[in-house]
Structures are given as C-alpha cells and as structure tokens.
C-alpha angles and dihedrals in degrees: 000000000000113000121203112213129203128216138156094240129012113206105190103191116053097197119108108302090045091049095051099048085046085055097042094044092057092036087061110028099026092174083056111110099231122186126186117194134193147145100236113077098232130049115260101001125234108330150117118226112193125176147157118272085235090060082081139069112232086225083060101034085096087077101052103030086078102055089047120134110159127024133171137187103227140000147220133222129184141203136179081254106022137038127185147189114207126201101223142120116259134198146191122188113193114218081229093066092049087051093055096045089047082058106055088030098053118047112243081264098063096051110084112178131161099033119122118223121225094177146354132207134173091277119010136042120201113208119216093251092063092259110132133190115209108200148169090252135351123217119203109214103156109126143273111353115215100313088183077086088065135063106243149175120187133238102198121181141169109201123181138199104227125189118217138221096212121023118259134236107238119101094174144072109252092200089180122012099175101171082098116104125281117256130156100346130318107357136185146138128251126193141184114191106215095184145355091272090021123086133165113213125193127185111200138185132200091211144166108223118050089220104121117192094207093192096055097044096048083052095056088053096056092048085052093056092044091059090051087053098243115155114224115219095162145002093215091180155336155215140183134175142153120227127181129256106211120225095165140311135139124285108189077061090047091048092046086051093080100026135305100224107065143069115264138189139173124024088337079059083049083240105167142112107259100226098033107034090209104136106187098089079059094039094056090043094054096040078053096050093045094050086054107048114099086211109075094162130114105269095025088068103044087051086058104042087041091055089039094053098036097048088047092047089051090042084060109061094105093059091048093052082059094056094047074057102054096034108048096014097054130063103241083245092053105051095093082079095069093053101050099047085048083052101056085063129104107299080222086062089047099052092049098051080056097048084055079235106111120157126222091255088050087044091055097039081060096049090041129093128022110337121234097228128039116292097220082063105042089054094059086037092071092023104253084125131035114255116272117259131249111216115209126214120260 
C-alpha cells in the first residue's frame, strides 16, 4: 500500500549540490524536517571536489571547512614553455566525507536512498513505487537538464588514486601539468599527493566531442606515471565524467528542459562555471542562499533558484565568449597555448577567473597582447567577423 509522507523540504539529488543545501539547512533551522532522496545508496557518489580558497565566499566557508579532506597551501602548473609555482590555498573534498557528515546531520528518516523518482513538483515527488512526499518546497537537485539547448564543448577525464610502493617526491598539488602529449583536444594531468605513498591522478581532455574512451585514457595515465617514476602497488579507485564547457545557448530553453514550476540547483540549475565545469563554488553559494531565504515554499524557492541561476548565467558571458575562442579559434593541438599564456598573469587574476568573479580590468589584461591563437579566428570565433567561406570546386 502506497504511503504519502510530509516534510518541510524535499531535496531530490543527493550529490553535491543536494548534500550541501540539506547541511546547511539543518545547519541553519535545525528544527526544519529535512529529507534528501535519491536512487544511489550513499550521498555523492563516488567523487572528488577540489577548489581555491578564493572559490568561496568567507561568509559561506561554514558550510565546506567541515567536509575537508586535503588542503594545501600553494600549488604548480606546468607547460611545454613556462612552469610556475603559485602561492594559493588548495582543497579536495571526498564524496565519502559528504556522505558521513549527511548521515549525522539528517535522522534516519531524512535520509531517503535508494528510491527511485517518476516525477517533482513544487511541492510534491512521487517515487516509482507509488510512494509519494508532500512538502513545503521541493528542490530538484538530480543532474545535467537537455544540454543539447546550450552550446557546449566537453571537458572528459578518468582520474585514479594510486598507492605507491616507494613515496613520492611531490609536496604540492600540480593542478595542470600540459608537457604531456596533445590528444583530442587540450589535453593535460593533474595530481594531488595524499600522502607520501598516495596520489590522485587525473588525465583530462578539453574535447569536442563528450565521447570518453575510459580504457585508453586510463591507459595514458598510467603511461604518464610510469615516466615520473611512481610505483604503482595499487589502483584503490577510480572516477571518471564529462562535464560541459559552455560557449553559449540558451538557458530559459536548458531550465524548461526539466520543468518550469520547481525549485532547481546544481548542474539541473545549470549551475556551472562555463570554462571549468566545476560546480561546487555554485553549489555552496546556492545551499547558502537557500539557508538564508525566509520563503521555503514551493514557489518561493524556485523564485529564488530561478533569479540566482539566471543572474549568474547572464554574469558569465565573458567567460563564455573565452571558451567560443579556445574552442573554434585554436587547433585542438594548439590549445595548450591559451592556457599557458593565461597562466603567466597576475595569481590574483587567476583566482578570480576561477572564482567566475572577474573584474573589467581582469577581463581586458586577458584580451590584451599578442593572442595565442590567430586573430582572424578568434574574431569569428566570438562573431565580430563572419565565418570564413568554403569554396567548392566547379
């Protein structure tokens, strides 16, 4: 027999952005009656979030300190003509820690795994079984909408924690090592040591298509470990994604695309920085607006999520226009160019592009000097010029 269940919110999605508005909700309202669902049986899967100090606000940083399980105090990257140290805060957050803190934050039950969703409203979600949950306000928090509606290219990547036989000699983070060579697309390595016989390797590709041959690549990365000299004991896990890097679209169309009536967040919000992907500076932004709002109801929160994406998808155009550059002005090949002219600016530039706060005067040193790719392209690129013609043979 079917059984109908009543809460104050409803948070359908328990990966990251759904974990962190359940925390900060009962951070914030502990009396509230707070339920996360999802069809997985642990909270955020299996991932590893990592970000700048400066991607958060310190008015915001409450909500991340405690899922922490890595920081560093400074950071390398690495290109075939320029190398730098940078002088940064650096973090990792493991899906395994959200999951722990879900669980002593939420009662047994508000924590809903395992249940598979058929449909959300505002203010209801009707599971596949025939249960059903009637609540104040509903958040849909469930993944990536239609991105056929936007204009995308794809950043893909398998990364692997590897223990080693012998400790390694690498106290920093390396967040982009490109002197590796150039496949399908932009491609570089990116590796957190753990500990001194624990690394986390990730091989990652700025592509065109989404499609992610998980073998080859893996196979890439392993090449790539062999070359630094690391012995590999033990592959204790592994992850791998695609997420889309934005150059345009149209967002009314991507939010329509899963409902126009509730309440959203994460990459279903489209949520996301355009030429990253990365989504947890958004994710503890939203969790923090929504802990703050006096209106939990239905349409009170998807007012709110709806402003809140919209305004940040609008802020972001600049960043957008970036991506048209390095994807259709740039030979795949060549793209490491971009990045490692971008990399040679101010640190405090860099950690604001991150950030997705960059101001007008860090918006013109970018666009300033001599371009990394070929002007005439780069102009069509953005649309300044019409595309150039293909002539076709009589």
């Amino acid at each position: 027999m079917a059984t109908t269940f009543h809460c104050d919110i409803a948070i359908v999605g328990a990966g990251l952005a759904g974990g962190l508005i359940a925390l900060a909700l009962k951070r914030r309202h502990p009396a509230l009656d707070v339920r996360l669902i999802d069809s997985a049986a642990t909270v955020g899967g299996n991932h590893l979030w990592s970000f700048f100090a400066s991607d958060i606000d310190e008015a915001d940083r409450w909500i991340v300190a405690p899922l922490i399980s890595y920081g560093w105090r400074s950071y390398d990257v690495a290109f075939p003509g320029h190398e730098r140290h940078i002088t940064a805060p650096y973090y990792s957050i493991e899906s395994e820690r959200l999951d722990t803190l879900v669980r002593v934050a939420l009662p047994d039950a508000g924590l809903m795994l395992g249940r598979a969703v058929q449909d959300v409203s505002a203010i209801t979600v009707e599971f596949v079984d025939g249960d059903r949950i009637e609540a104040k306000g509903v958040i849909d928090a469930r993944g990536a909408g239609d991105l056929s509606q936007l204009d995308c290219g794809w950043q893909k990547f398998v990364g692997r924690e590897l223990r080693l036989s012998e400790p390694h000699d690498d106290p920093r983070p390396m967040v982009m090592d490109a002197r590796v060579p150039q496949f399908d697309g932009y491609r570089f390595v990116y590796c957190l040591p753990f500990a001194a016989t624990r690394m986390f390797v990730e091989d990652t590709y700025y592509s065109d298509t989404p499609d992610l041959d998980q073998a080859l690549v893996a196979d890439r990365l392993h090449e790539y470990v062999a070359a630094r000299g690391w012995q590999v004991e033990q592959a204790a896990r592994e992850e791998a994604g695609v997420l889309p890097v934005t150059m345009g679209g149209d967002f009314e169309g991507y939010w329509r695309s899963t409902g126009t009536g509730n309440a959203k967040a994460g990459m279903r919000a489209g949520l996301f920085h355009p030429t990253t992907g990365y989504s947890l500076p958004d994710a503890v932004r939203t969790a923090s607006l929504i802990a703050r709002t006096r209106d939990l109801s239905g349409a009170g929160l998807r007012d709110l999520t709806h402003g809140f994406a919209r305004a940040t998808w609008q802020h972001r155009g600049f960043y957008r226009m970036l991506d048209k550059m390095l994807f259709r002005a740039a030979e795949p090949e060549e793209r490491y160019r971009v990045l490692e002219r971008f990399y040679r600016l101010d640190p405090q530039l860099v950690r604001r592009f991150y950030a997705g706060q960059s101001t007008m005067m860090d918006k013109a040193r970018i666009l300033t000097g001599k371009p990394p790719v070929p002007i005439g392209r780069a102009l069509q690129a953005i649309g300044v010029l019409p595309a150039a013609r293909t002539e076709r043979p009589a």
